[in-house]
Residue frames as qw, qx, qy, qz and C-alpha x, y, z in Angstrom:
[[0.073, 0.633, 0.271, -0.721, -40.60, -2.04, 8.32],
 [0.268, 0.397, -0.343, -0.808, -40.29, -1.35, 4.75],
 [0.144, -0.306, -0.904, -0.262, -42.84, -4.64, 3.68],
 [0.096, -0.625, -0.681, 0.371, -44.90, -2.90, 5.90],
 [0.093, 0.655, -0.133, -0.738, -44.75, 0.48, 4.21],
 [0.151, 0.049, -0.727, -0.668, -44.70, -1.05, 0.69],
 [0.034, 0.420, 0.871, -0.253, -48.18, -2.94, 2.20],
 [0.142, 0.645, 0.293, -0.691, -49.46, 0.45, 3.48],
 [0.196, 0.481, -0.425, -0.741, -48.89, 1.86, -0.39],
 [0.276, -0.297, -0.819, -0.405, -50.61, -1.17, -2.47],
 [0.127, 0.474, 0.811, -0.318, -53.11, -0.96, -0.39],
 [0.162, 0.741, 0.021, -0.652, -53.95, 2.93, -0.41],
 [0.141, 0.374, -0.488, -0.776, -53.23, 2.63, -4.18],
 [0.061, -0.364, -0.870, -0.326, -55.73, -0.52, -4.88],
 [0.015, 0.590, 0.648, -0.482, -58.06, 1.41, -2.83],
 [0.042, 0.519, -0.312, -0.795, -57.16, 4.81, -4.98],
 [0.068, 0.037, -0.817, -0.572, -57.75, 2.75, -8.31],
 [0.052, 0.511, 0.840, -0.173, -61.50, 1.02, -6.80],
 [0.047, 0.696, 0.365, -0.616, -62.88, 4.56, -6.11],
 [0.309, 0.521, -0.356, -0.712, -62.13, 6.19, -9.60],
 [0.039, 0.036, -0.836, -0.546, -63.23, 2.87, -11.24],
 [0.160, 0.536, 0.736, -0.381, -66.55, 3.04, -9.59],
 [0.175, 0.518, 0.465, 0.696, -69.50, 4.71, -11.76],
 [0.025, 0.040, 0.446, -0.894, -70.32, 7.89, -10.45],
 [0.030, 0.609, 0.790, -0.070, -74.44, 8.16, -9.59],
 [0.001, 0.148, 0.197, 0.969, -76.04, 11.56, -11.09],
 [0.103, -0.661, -0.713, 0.209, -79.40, 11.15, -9.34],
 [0.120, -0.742, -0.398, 0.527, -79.59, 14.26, -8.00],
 [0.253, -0.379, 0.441, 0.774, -77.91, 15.96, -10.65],
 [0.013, -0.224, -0.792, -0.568, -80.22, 14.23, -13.61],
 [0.286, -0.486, -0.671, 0.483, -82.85, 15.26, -11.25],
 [0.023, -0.783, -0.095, 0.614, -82.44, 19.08, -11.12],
 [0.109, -0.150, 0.551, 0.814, -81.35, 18.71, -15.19],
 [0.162, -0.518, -0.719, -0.434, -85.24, 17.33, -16.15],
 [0.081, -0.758, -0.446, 0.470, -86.97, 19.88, -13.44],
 [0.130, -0.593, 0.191, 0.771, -85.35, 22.45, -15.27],
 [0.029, 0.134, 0.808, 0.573, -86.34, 21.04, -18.64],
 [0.024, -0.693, -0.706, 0.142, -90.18, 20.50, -16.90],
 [0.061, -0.780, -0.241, 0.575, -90.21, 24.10, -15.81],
 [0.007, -0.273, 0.444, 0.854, -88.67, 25.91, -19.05],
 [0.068, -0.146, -0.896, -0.413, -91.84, 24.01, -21.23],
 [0.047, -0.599, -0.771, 0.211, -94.13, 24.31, -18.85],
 [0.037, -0.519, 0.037, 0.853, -93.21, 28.21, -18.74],
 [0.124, -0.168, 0.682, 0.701, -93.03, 28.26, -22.13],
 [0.127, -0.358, -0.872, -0.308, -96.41, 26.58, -22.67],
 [0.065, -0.689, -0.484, 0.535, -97.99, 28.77, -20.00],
 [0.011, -0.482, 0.233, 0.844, -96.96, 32.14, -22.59],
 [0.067, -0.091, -0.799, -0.590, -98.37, 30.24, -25.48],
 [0.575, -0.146, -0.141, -0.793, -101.54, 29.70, -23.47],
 [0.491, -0.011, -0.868, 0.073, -101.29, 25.77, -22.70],
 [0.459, -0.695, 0.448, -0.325, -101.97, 24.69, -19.37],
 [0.836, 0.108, -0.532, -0.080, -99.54, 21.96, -18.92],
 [0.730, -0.576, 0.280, -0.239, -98.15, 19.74, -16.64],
 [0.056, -0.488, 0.871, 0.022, -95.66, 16.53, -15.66],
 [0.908, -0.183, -0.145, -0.349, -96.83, 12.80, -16.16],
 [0.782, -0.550, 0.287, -0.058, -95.36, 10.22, -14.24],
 [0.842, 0.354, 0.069, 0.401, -92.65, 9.86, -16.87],
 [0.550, -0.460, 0.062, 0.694, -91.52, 12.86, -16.02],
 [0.269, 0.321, 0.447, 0.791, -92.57, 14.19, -19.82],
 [0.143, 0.221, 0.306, -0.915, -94.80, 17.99, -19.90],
 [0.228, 0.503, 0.831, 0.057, -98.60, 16.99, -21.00],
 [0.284, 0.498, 0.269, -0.774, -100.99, 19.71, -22.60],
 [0.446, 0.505, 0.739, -0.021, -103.62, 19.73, -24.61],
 [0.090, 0.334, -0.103, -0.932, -104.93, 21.33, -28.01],
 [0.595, 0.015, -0.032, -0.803, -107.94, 21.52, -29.40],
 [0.874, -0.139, 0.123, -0.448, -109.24, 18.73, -27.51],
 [0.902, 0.275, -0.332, 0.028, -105.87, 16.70, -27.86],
 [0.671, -0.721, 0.118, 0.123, -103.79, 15.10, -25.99],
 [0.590, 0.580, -0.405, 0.388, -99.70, 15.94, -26.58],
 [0.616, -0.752, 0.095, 0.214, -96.43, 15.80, -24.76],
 [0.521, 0.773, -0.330, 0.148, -92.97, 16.70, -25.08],
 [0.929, -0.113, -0.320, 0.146, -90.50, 14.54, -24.12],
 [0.306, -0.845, 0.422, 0.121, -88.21, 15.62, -20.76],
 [0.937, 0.154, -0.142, 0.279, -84.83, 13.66, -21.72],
 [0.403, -0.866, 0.236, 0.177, -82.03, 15.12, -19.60],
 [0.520, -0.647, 0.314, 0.461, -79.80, 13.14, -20.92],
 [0.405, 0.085, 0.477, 0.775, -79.59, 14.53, -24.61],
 [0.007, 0.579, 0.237, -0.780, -80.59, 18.26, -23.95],
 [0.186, 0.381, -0.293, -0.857, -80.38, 19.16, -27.94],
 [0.009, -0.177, -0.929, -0.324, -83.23, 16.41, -28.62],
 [0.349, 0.255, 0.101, -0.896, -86.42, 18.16, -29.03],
 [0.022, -0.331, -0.891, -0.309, -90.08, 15.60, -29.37],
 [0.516, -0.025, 0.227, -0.825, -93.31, 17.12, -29.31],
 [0.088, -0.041, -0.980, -0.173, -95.60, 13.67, -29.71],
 [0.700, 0.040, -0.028, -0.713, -99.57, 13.32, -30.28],
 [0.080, 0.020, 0.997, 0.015, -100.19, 9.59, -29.06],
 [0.257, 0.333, 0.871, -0.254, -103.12, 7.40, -29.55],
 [0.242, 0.323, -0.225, -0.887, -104.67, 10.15, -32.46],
 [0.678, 0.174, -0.520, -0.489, -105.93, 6.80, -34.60],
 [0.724, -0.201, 0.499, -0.432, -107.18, 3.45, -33.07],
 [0.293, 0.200, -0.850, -0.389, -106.34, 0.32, -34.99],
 [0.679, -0.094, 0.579, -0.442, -109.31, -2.39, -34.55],
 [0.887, 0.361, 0.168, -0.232, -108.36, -4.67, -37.07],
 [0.369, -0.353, 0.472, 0.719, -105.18, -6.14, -38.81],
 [0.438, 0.544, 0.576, 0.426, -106.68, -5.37, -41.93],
 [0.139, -0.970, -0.187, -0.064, -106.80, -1.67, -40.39],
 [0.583, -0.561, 0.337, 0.481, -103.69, -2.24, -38.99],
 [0.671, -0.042, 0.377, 0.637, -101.90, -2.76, -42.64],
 [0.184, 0.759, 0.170, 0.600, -103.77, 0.60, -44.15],
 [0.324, -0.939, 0.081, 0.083, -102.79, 2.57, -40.93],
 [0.592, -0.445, 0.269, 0.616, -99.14, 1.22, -41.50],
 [0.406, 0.433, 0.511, 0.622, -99.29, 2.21, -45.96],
 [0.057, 0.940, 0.108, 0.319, -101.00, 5.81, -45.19],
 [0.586, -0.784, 0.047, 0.198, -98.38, 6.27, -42.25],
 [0.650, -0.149, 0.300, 0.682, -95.55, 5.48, -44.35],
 [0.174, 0.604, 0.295, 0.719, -97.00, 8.18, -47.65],
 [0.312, -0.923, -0.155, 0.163, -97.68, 10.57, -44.02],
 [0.547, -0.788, 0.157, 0.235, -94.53, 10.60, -43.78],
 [0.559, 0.364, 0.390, 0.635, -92.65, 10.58, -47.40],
 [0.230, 0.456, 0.289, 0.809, -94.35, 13.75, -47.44],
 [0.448, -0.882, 0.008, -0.146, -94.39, 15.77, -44.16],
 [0.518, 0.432, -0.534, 0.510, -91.29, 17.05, -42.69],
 [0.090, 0.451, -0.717, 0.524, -90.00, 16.03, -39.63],
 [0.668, -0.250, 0.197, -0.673, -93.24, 14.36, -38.82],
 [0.307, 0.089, -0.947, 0.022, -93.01, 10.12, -38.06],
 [0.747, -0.041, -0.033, -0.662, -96.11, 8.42, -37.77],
 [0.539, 0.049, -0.808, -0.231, -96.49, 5.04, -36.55],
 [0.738, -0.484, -0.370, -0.290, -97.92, 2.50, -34.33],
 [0.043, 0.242, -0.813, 0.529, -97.95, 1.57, -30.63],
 [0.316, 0.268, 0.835, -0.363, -99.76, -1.67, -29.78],
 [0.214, 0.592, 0.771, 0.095, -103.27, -0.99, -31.11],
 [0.009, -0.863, -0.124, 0.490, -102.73, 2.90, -31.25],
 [0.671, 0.368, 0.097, 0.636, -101.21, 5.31, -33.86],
 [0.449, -0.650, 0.034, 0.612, -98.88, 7.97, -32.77],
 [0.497, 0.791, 0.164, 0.317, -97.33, 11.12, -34.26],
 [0.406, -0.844, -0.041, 0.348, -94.47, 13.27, -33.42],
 [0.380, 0.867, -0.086, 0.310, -92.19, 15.61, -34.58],
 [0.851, -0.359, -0.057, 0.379, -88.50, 15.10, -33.81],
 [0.461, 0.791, -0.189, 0.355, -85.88, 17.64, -34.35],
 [0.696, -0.353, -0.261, 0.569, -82.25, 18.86, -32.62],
 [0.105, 0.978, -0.003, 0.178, -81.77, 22.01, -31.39],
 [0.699, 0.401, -0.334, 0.488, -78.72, 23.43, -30.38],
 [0.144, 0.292, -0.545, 0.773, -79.66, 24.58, -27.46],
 [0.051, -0.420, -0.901, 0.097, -82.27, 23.59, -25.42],
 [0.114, 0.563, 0.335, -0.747, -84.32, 26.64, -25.35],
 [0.062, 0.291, -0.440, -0.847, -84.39, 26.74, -29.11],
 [0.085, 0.195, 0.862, 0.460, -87.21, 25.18, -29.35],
 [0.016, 0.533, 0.329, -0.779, -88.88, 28.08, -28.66],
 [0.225, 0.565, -0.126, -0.783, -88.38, 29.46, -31.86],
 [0.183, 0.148, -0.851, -0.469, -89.78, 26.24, -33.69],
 [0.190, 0.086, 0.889, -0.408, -92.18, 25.14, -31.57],
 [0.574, 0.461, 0.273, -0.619, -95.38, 26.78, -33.53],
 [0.585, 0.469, -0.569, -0.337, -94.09, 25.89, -37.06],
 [0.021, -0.128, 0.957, -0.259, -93.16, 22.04, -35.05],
 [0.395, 0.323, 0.643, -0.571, -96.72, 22.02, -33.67],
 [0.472, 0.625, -0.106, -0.613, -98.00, 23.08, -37.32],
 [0.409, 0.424, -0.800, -0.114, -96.01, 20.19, -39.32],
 [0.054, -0.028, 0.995, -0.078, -97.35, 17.51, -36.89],
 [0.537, 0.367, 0.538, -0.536, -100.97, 18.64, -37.52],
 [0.340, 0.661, -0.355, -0.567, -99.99, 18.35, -41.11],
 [0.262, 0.220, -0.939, -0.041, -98.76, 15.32, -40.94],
 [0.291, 0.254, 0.880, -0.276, -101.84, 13.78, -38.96],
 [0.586, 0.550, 0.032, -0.594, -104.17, 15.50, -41.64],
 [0.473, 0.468, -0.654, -0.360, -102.48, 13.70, -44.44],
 [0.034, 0.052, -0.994, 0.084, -102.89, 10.67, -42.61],
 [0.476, 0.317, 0.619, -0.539, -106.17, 10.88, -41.32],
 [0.386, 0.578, -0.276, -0.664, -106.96, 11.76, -45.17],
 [0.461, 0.327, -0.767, -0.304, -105.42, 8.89, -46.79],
 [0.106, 0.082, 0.916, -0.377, -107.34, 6.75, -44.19],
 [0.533, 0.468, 0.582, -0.397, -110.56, 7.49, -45.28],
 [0.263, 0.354, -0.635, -0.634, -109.36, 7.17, -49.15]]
């Protein structure tokens, strides 16, 4: 009887051990953290005037004068905070390509928080910062938005040097 009772107890403890070593699945959880992200931005962008939306990433899309931005959802690291302006500058050439990388790099010596570079055949801009709470980027967002048109002026600029 008692092999059979020590049995019963390894078991129930390997079983005990299995279940807490398993990883737990946040679906739903990560889920209702980036809706809530979507919706605060979108809000947010609605007050400003925007009209935005979700793309199939999941990031909030809207547009200003006649561009296209988003801001990246990232549930999991709430106090990261991108606004990004893709595709702003076409490359059609390496010879285009190395002056888009040389003005990108002097964009960005001398613009804050703004990082310019390429994707594929495209150049990109955005404007990275951390907030400490996720809502703070409320109170940065215009002066954010302002600093990445800065930073694509100085580029565009030193592109047609």
């Amino acid at each position: 009887m008692r092999a059979s009772s020590l049995s019963l107890r390894t078991v129930a403890l390997a079983i005990a051990c299995a279940c807490f070593a398993l990883p737990v699945h946040a679906g739903p959880k990560a889920s209702a953290e980036k809706q809530e992200l979507q919706r605060m931005y979108i809000d947010f962008l609605a007050q400003e005037g925007y009209r935005a939306s979700t793309d199939d990433d999941g990031d909030v899309t809207f547009k200003k004068e006649g561009g296209n931005y988003f801001i990246s959802v990232m549930e999991d690291d709430k106090q990261f905070f991108r606004i990004v302006f893709p595709n702003f500058w076409t490359i059609e050439s390496e010879q285009e390509r190395t002056k888009v990388k040389i003005a990108a790099d002097a964009a960005n010596g001398s613009s804050k928080v703004v990082k310019i570079f390429t994707v594929r055949d495209d150049t990109w801009a955005a404007v990275e910062i951390f907030v400490a709470d996720p809502a703070d980027f409320k109170k940065v967002f215009t002066r954010a938005m302002s600093a990445l048109d800065y930073g694509v002026q100085n580029f565009v600029g030193r592109m047609k040097e």
